[in-house]
N, C-alpha and C positions, 0 to 999 in steps of 0.2 A: 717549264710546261709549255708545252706546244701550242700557240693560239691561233683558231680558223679565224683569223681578221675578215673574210668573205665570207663566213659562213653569218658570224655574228649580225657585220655589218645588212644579209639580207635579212634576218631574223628581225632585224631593228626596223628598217623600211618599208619590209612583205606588208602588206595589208591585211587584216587579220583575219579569221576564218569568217567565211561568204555563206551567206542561211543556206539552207538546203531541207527541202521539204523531207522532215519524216516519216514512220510507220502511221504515225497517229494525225497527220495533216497539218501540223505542227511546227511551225517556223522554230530555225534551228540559228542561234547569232553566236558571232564567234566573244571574241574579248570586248574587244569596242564596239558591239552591239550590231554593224555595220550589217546589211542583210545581203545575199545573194544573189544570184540569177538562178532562172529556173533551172539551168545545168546542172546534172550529174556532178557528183563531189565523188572523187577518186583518192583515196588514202594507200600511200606507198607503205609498207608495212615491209621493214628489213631484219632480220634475223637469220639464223646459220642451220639450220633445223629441215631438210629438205621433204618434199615431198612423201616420200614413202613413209617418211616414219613420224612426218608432222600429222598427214593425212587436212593438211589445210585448204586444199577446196573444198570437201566438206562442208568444214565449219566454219568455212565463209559466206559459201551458199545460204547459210540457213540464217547469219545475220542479214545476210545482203536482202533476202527475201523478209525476215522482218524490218528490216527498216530501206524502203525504198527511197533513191536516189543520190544512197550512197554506196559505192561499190570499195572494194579493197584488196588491192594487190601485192599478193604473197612477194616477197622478195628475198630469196634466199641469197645469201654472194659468197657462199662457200659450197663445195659440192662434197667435201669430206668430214662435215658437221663438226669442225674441230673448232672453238667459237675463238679460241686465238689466230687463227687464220681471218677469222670473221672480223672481229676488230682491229685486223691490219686493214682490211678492205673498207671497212664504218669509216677510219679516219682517212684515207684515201674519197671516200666520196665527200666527205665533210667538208675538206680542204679544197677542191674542186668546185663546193657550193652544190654538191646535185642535191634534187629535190627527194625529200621523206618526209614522213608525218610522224610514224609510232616505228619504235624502236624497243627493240629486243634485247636485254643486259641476262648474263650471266650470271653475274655477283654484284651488290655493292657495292664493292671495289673498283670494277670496273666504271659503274654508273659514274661514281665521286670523282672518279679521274675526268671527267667529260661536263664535267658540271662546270669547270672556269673556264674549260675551252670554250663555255658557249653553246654548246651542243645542243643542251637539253632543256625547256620550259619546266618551272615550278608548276606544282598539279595545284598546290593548295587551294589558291581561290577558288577551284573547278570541285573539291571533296568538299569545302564548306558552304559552297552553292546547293552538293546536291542532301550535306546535313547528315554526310557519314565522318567516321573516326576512323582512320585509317586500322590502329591499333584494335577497335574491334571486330573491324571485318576480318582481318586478314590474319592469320599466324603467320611467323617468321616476320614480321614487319619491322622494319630497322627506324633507328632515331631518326629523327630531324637532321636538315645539315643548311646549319645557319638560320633554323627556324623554319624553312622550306622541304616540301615532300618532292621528292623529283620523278618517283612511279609508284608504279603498284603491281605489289607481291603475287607471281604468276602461279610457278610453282613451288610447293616445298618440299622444299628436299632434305635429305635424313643421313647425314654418314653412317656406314657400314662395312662389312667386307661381304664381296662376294664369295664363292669356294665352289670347288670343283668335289660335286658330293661323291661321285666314284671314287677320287683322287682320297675323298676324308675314306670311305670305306675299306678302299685299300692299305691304307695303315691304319684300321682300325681307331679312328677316332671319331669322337662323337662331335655335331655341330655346337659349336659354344652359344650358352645362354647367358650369359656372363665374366668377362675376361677381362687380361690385363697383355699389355705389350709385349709382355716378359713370356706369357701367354702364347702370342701370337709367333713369339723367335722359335717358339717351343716346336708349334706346331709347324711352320714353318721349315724347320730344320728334319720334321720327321715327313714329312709330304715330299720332299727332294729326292729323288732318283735318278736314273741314268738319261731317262727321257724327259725329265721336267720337273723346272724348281717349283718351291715351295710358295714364293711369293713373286711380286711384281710393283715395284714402285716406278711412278711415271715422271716426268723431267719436270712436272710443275713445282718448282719450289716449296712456295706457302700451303702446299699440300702433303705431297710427298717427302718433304728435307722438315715438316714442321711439326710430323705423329703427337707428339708429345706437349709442343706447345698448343698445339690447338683442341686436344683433349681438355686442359685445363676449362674448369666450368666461369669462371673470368678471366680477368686478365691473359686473353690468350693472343693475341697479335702482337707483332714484333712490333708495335708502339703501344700506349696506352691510352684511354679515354682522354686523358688531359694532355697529351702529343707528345708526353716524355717518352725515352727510349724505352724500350722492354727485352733489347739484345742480349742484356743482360741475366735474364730469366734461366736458372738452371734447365728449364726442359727445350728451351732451344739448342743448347749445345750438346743433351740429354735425345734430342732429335735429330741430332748429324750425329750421336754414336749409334744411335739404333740403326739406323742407316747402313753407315758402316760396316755395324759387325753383321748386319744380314748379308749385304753384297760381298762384301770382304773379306772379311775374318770366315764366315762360315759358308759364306759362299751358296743360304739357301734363298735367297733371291738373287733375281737376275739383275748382273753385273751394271753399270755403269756406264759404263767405256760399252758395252754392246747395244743400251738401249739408245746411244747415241751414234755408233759407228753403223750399226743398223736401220737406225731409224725406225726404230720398235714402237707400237702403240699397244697400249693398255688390251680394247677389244681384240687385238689379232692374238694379243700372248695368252689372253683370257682365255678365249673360244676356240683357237687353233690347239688348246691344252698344255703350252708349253710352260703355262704356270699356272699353280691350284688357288690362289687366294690374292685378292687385289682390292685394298681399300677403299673406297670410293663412294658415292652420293647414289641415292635411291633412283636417279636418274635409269642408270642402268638395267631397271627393272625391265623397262621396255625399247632401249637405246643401243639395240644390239648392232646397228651398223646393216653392212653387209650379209652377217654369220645368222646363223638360224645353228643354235645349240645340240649337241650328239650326245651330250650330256645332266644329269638335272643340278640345275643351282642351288643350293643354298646358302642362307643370309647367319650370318652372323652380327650381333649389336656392335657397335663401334667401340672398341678395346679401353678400359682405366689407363690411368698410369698406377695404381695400389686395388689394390681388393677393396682396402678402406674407403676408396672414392666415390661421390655416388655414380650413378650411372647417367655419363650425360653423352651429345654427340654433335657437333656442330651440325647446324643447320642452316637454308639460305634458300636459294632458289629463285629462276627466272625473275628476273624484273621487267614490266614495259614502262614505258617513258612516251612523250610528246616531244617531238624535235623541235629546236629554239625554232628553224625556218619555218613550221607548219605554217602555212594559209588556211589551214582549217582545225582549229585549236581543240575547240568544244565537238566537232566532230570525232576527231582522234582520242578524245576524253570518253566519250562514250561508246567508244569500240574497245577499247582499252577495259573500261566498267565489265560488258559485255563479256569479254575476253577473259577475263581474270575471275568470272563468276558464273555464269550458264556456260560459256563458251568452251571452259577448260571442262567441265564437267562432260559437254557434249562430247569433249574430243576424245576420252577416254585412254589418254595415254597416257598421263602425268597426272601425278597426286595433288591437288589444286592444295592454296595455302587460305582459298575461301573458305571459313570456318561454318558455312553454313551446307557443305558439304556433305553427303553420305560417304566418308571417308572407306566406311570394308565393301560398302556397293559400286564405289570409283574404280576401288583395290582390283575386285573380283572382273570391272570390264577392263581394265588396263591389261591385267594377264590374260584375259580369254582373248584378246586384240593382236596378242601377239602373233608370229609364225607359229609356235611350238606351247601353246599354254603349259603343258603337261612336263616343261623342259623347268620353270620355278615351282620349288619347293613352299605352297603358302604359308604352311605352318613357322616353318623358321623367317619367314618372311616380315609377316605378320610381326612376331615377338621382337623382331630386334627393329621394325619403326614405333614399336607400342611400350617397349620397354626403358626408352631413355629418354631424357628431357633435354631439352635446347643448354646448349650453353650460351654465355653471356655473347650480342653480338653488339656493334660500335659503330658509328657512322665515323669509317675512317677517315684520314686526312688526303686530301687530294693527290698527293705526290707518295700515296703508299706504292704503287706500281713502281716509281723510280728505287723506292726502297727494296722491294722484294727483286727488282732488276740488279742490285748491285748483293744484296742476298743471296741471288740465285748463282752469280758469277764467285762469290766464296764456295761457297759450298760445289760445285763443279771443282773448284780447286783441290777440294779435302779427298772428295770421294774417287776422284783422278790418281791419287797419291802424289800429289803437285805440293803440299803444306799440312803438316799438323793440324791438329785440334784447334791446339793454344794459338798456334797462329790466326789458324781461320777465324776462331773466335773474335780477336782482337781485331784484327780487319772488319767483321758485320761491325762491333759494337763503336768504333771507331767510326766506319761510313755512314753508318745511320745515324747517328749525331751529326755529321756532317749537313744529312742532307736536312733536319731539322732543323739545324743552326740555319742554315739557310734557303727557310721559306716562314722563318720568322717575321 
């Protein structure tokens, strides 16, 4: 694991967040009490989310203006909102030592990776100062990791599949309210025509290469709560043949080798029509990109693996965090509060994971917010984030990244027609042991 020796080492030294007069005239101390100067307190605020479609001067404006003399600068460092671009760039500034305060996570996953490098301040002392439970405010809220809270849950997001409802009416199907994978080859395979497949799976591994595992309502990551492998689990190798037999065998999603030799993205294949249906996080409700819709969407629940199964869907969503280096700790603490509870409400784009939320009045502004309200379908909308429940989620191990990195690289292999099943198999279950064996 990578460690910002510079980064830490200012984290260590920084003197810690300097008062700063509040809305309320109200001396503001950071960790070690230590007080400020009358100066402006400027909070670096970095995430991948740009302008147009964060719409964050806004709802900056309107904290900056209740709480004066603190200000906070949007910092986006990607301009194609693709947040793994963004996390190349987070750990390039990290490593450099540049300054930030509140930090923007994707997953979990990504947070936990960044937690021994250093990166990120524990919240805890700052939620039991102000006498909240993380677990009650917030849905989607993840375990502990090592007893310590490291952010708070932005937004929540809901897997589902999108669809191309022309595309459903032209082979006369109907939007599913309930289904199964076997389901989804179905429909898939009857959506494909001359002009455009049926589905579209995207090059993220742990997403796209994992349908199957991560349907599972526990045990669904390629480790397990207690850090033993889970390689082994029939619906991961059950998820590189779904895979397969859609790209491959039936050839009604799009190929492999094209979405890499093209360099294809999800929004383009989605919205350009050249595919009808794309699994994916409720994000996309409002996260159209570039495209402004010719088409109307509708939502489908996120697919079983059995009929028998109940109906569940991973869920996760935005995290903010406190950078290890902040100079201003308790400041970035309560922008953060802010942020994740009026703030996301104000912004109206994202379904906030604050459970004190008007969840179908958020709904109803998020869609009206958009280019084309009249482009999503709310009815199926609606039913497939209301109709499934979370599945189980894990405060992974820090070196899951390295694992879904040497996962990602089998499975390219399989779907390439470079090696078998059986082989591929045995390569994950083999290197993921490995890399547990060693961070024992």
């Amino acid at each position: 694991m990578k460690k910002w020796g510079l980064l830490l080492l200012v984290g260590l030294l920084a003197m810690f967040t300097i008062v700063a007069c509040s809305g309320k005239d109200k001396a503001s101390s950071s960790k070690d009490g230590s007080e400020s100067s009358d100066g402006e307190v400027t909070l670096k605020f970095v995430h991948w989310v740009n302008e147009d479609v964060g719409k964050w001067e806004d709802v900056i404006a309107k904290y900056e203006a209740e709480n004066p003399g603190v200000k906070v600068e949007s910092m986006p460092l990607v301009e194609n909102m693709n947040s793994r671009d963004y996390f190349k760039q987070l750990d390039l500034m990290a490593s450099a030592g540049e300054e930030m305060d509140v930090i923007m996570f994707s997953n979990v996953n990504d947070l936990v990776k960044r937690i021994d490098a250093g990166l990120v301040e524990p919240i805890t002392e700052f939620t039991k100062a102000e006498g909240i439970d993380i677990n009650e405010v917030y849905n989607n809220s993840y375990p502990a990791y090592d007893g310590e809270y490291y952010g708070l849950p932005m937004k929540n997001i809901t897997g589902l599949v999108m669809m191309n409802k022309a595309h459903l009416d032209e082979a006369g199907l109907d939007i599913p309210t309930e289904w199964t994978w076997d389901d989804y080859k179905e429909y898939a395979k009857k959506l494909t025509t001359d002009q455009h497949h049926g589905s579209y799976l995207h090059t993220w591994h742990e997403l796209f290469s994992s349908l199957k595992l991560i349907s599972k309502a526990e045990n669904n990551m390629i480790v397990n709560e207690d850090g033993t492998s889970n390689a082994g689990d029939s619906m991961v190798s059950g998820s590189l043949e779904l895979r397969n037999e859609l790209e491959n065998v039936e050839k009604s999603s799009v190929p492999f080798t094209e979405i890499l030799s093209q360099k294809l993205d999800y929004r383009q294949q989605f919205f350009s029509q050249a595919a009808s249906m794309v699994p994916i996080y409720s994000y996309m409700v409002t996260e159209w990109g570039q495209f402004t819709p010719e088409f109307e969407i509708a939502w489908a629940p996120w697919p079983k693996n059995s009929e028998s199964d109940e109906s569940t869907a991973p869920m996760g969503g935005d995290l903010v965090s406190i950078a290890k280096s902040s100079k201003h700790k308790q400041e970035a603490y309560d922008f953060m509060r802010w942020l994740t509870t009026e703030g996301i409400v104000e912004q109206g784009i994202w379904s906030p994971s604050w459970k004190d939320a008007d969840v179908d009045k958020v709904l109803e502004t998020m869609v009206n917010g958009t280019a084309k309200p009249d482009a999503v379908h709310m009815d199926s909308l609606k039913h497939a984030l209301v109709s499934v429940k979370p599945t189980k989620t894990i405060a992974p191990p820090p070196y899951i990244t390295e694992i879904y990195t040497e996962y990602g690289a089998e499975v390219e292999l399989y779907l390439l027609g470079e090696q078998d099943l059986d082989t591929t198999m045995k390569n994950i279950e083999k290197k993921v042991q490995a890399i547990i064996d060693a961070n024992q």
